[in-house]
MARLUMVEX-493477 format. One record per residue: residue in three letters; x, y, z of N, C-alpha, C in turn. Coordinates in pm, whole numbers, plus 32768, in hexadecimal, padded with zeros to 4 digits. Example, Ala and Ser with C-alpha at 12.3 -4.5 7.8 and 13.67 -1.06 7.14 Angstrom:
<atoms>
ATOM  resn  n_east  n_north  n_up  ca_east  ca_north  ca_up  c_east  c_north  c_up
ATOM   Ala    8527     7DC7  830C     84CE      7E3E   830C    8528     7EB6  830C
ATOM   Ser    8505     7F1F  82C4     8557      7F96   82CA    850A     8003  8313
</atoms>
This chain:
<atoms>
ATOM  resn  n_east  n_north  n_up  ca_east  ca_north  ca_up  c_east  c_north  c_up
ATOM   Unk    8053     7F88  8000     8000      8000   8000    8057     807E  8000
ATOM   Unk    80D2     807C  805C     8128      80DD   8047    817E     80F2  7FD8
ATOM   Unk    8190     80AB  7FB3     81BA      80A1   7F03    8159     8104  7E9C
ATOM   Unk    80D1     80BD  7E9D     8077      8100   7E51    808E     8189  7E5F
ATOM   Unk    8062     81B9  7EF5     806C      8236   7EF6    80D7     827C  7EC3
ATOM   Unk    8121     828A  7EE9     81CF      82BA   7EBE    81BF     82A4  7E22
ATOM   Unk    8180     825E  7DEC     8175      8241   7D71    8107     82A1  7D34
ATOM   Unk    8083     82D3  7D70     8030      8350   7D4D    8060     83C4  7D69
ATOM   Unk    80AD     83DF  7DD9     8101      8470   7E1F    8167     847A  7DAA
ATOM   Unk    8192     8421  7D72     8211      8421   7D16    81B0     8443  7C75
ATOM   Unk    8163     841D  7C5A     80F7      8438   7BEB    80CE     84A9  7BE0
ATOM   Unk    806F     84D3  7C6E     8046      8550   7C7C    8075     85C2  7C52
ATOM   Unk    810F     85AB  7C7E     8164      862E   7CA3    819C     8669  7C1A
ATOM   Unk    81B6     85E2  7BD6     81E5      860C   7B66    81A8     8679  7AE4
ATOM   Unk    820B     86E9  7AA7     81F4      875C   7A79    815D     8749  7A1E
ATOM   Unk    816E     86DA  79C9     8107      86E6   7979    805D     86DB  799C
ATOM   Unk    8080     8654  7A15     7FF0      865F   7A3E    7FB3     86E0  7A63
ATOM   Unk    8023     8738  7ABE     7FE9      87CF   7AF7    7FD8     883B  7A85
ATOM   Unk    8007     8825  79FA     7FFA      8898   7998    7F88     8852  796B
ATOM   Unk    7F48     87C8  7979     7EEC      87B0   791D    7E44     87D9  798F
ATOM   Unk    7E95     87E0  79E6     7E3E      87F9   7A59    7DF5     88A3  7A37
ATOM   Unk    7E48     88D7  7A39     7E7B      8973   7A43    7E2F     897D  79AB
ATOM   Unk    7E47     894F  7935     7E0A      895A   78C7    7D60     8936  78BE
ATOM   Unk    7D5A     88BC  7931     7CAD      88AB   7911    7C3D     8916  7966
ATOM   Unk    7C9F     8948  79C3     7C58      89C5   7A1A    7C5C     8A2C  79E8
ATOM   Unk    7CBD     8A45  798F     7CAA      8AE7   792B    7C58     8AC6  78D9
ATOM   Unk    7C3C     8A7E  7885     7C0A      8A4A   780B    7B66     8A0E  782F
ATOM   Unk    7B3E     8A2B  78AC     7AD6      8A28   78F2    7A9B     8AAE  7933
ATOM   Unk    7AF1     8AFE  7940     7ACF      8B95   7947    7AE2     8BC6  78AD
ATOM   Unk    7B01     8BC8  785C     7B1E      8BEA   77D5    7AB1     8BBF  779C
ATOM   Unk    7A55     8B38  77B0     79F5      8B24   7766    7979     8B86  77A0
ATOM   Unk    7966     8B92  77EE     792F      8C11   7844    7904     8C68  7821
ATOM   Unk    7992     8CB0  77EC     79A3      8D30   77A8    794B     8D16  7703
ATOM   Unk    799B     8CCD  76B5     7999      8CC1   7628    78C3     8C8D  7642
ATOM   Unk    78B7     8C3F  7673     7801      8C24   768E    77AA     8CB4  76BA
ATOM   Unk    7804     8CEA  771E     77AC      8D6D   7728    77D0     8DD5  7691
ATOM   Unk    784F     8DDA  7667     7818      8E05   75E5    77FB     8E25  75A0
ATOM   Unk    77EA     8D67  7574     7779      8D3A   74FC    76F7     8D6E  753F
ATOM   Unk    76DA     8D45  758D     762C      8D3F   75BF    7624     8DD2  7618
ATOM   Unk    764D     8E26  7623     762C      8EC2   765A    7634     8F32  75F6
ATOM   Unk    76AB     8EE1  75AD     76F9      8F84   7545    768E     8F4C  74D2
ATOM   Unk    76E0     8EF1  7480     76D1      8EDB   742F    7661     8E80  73B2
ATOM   Unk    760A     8E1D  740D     7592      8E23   73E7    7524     8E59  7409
ATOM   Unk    7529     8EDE  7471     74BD      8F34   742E    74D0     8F93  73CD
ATOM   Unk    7550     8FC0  7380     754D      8FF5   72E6    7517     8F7D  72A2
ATOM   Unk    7564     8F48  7290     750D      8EA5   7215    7464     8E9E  725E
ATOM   Unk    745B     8E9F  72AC     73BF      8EA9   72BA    7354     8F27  72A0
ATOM   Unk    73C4     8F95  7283     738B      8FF9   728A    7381     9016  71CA
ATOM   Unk    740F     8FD7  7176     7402      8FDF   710C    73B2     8F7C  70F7
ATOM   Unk    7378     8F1A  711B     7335      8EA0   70B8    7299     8E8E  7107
ATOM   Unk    7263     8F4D  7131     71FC      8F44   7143    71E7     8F20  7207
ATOM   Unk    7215     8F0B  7228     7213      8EF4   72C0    71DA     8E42  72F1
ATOM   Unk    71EB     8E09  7262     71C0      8D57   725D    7216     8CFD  72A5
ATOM   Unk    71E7     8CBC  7355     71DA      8C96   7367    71E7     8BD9  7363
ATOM   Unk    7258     8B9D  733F     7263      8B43   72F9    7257     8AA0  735E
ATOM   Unk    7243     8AC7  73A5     7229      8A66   741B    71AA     8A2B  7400
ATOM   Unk    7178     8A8C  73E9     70B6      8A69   73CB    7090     8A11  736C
ATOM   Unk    70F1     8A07  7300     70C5      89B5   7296    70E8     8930  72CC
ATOM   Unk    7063     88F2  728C     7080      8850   72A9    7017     8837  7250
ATOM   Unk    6FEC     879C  7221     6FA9      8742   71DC    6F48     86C4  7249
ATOM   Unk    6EDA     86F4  7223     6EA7      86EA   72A8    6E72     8636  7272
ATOM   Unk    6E9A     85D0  72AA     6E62      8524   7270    6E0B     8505  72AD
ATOM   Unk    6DB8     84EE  731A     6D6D      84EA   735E    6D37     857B  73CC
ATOM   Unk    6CD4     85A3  73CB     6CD2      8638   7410    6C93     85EC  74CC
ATOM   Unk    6C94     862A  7509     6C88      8615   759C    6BFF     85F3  759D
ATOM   Unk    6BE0     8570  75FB     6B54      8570   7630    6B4D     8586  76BB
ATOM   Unk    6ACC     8539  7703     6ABC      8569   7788    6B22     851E  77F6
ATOM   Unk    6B3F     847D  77A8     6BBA      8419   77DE    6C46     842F  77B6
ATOM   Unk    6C68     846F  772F     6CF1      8472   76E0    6CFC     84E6  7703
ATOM   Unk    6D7C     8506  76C6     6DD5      858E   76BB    6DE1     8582  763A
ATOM   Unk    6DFB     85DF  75ED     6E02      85F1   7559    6E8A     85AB  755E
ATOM   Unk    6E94     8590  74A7     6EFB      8544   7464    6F26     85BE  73F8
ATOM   Unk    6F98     85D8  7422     6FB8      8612   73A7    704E     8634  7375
ATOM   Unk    70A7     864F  731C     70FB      8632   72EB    7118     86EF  72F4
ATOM   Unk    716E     872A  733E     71A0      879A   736C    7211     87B3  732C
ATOM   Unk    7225     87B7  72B4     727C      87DF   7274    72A3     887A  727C
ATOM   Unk    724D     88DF  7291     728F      896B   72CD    72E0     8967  733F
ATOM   Unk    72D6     892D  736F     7332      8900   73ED    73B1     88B1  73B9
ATOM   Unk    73CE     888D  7381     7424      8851   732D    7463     88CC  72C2
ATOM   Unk    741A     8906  7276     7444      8987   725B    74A5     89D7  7295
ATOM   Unk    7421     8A17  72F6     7466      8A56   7362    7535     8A49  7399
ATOM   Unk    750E     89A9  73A5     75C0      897C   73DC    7621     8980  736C
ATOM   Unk    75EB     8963  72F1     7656      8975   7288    767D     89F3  7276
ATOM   Unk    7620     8A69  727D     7623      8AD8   7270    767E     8B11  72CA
ATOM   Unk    767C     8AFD  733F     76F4      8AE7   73D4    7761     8AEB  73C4
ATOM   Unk    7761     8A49  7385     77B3      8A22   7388    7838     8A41  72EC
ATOM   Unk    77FE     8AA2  7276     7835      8ADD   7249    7871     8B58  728A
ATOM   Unk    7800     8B6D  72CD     7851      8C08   72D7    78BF     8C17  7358
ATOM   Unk    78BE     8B82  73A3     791F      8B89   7433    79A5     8B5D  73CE
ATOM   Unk    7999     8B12  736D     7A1A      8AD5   7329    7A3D     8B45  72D7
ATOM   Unk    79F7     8BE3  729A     7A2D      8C19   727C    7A69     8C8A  72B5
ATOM   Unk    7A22     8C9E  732F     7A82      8CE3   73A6    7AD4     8CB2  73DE
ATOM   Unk    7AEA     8C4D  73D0     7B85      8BF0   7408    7BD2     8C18  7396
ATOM   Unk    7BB9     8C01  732C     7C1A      8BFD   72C0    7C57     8C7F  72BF
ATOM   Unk    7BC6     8D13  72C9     7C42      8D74   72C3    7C7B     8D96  7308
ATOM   Unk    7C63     8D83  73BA     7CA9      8D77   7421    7D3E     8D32  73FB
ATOM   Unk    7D5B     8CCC  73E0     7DB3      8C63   73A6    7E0F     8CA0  733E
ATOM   Unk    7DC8     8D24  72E4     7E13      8D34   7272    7E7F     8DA0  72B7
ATOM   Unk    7E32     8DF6  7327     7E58      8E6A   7351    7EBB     8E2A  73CD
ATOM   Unk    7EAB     8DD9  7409     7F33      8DAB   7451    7F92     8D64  73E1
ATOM   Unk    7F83     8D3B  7370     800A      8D02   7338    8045     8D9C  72DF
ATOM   Unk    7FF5     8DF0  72E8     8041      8E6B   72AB    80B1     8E86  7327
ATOM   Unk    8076     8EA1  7399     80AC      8ED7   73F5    8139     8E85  73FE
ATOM   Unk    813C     8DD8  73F5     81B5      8DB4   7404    81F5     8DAD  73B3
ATOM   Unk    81F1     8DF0  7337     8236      8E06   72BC    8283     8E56  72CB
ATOM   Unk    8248     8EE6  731A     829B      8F7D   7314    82D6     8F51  7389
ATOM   Unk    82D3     8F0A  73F2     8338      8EDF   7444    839A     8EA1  7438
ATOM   Unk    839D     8E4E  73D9     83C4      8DEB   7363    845E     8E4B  730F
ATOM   Unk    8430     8EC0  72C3     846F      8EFF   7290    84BC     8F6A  72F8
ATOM   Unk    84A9     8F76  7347     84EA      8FE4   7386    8589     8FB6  738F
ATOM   Unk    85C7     8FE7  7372     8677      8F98   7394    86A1     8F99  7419
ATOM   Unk    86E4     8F28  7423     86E2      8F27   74A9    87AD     8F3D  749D
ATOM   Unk    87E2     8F52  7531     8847      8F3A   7511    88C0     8EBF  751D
ATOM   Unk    88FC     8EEE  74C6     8958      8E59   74C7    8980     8E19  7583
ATOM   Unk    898F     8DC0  757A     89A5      8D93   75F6    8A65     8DAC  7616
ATOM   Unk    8A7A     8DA8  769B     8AFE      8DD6   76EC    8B68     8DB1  7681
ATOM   Unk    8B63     8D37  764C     8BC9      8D0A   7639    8BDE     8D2D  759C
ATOM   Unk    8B84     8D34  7547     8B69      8D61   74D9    8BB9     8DD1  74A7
ATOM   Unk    8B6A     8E22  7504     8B7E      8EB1   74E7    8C37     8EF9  7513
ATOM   Unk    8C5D     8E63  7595     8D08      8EBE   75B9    8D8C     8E58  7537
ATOM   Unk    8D29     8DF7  74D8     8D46      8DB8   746F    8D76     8E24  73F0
ATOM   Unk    8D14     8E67  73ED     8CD3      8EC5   73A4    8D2E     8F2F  73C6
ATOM   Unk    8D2F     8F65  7441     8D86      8FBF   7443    8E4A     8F94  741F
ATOM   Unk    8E6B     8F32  7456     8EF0      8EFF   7447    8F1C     8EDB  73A5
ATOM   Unk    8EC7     8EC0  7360     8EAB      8EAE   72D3    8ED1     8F2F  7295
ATOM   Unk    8E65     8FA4  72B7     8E94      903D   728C    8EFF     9074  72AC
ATOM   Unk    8F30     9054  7359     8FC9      9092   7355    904C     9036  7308
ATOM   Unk    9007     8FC3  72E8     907B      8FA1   7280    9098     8FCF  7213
ATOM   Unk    902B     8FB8  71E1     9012      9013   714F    9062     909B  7140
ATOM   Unk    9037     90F3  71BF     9070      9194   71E1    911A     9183  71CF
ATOM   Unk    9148     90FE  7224     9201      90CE   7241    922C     90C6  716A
ATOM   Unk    91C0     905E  7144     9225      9050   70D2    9215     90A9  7065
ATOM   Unk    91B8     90FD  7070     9191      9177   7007    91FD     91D5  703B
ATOM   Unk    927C     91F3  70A8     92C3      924F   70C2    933B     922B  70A4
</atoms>
């Protein structure tokens, strides 16, 4: 039993489980964000351009409700609805996505400088050059 454990403490600890940890708790507040949105910002313009319609409502009704049943019916606006969602959360990821890989591009390009050893290379190189040009 003490084995095992030492064997989960040793699992646990390790870097990746805690970044994957750390990744499913942002990415759980992030869906949050990107759901409020889709569904606060951004489909009431699309609802507002396509008439203020409601797409939940549509369904195909197979059997309608009696005094014993509940209606039967095939709710495809609701199905709508999630594709519709679910375009527009994958295209706010994407430009979210486009606008952080810009960002690590111009970080990317910035020059950095040569490292210690490089650069007193670099310099000993030039005062030679300076010795046999005299």
């Amino acid at each position: 039993m003490r084995k095992f454990i030492a064997e989960f403490k040793e699992f646990i600890s390790r870097g990746n489980v805690m970044d994957m940890a750390v990744g499913i708790i942002i990415g759980t507040a992030f869906t949050a964000i990107v759901n409020s949105l889709v569904n606060d910002i951004v489909m009431p313009v699309i609802g507002l351009i396509i008439g203020g319609m409601d797409f939940t409502s549509l369904k195909v009704v197979i059997a309608p409700a009696t005094a014993s049943t509940a209606e039967v019916a095939i709710s495809y606006g609701v199905f709508l609805q999630n594709v519709i969602n679910f375009v527009l959360i994958a295209l706010v990821v994407f430009i979210f996505i486009i606008g952080i890989n810009r960002l690590h591009r111009k970080e990317e390009k910035s020059p950095e400088a040569p490292p210690a050893d490089i650069a007193l290379l670099t310099e000993i190189r030039d005062l030679l050059k300076e010795e046999k040009e005299k």
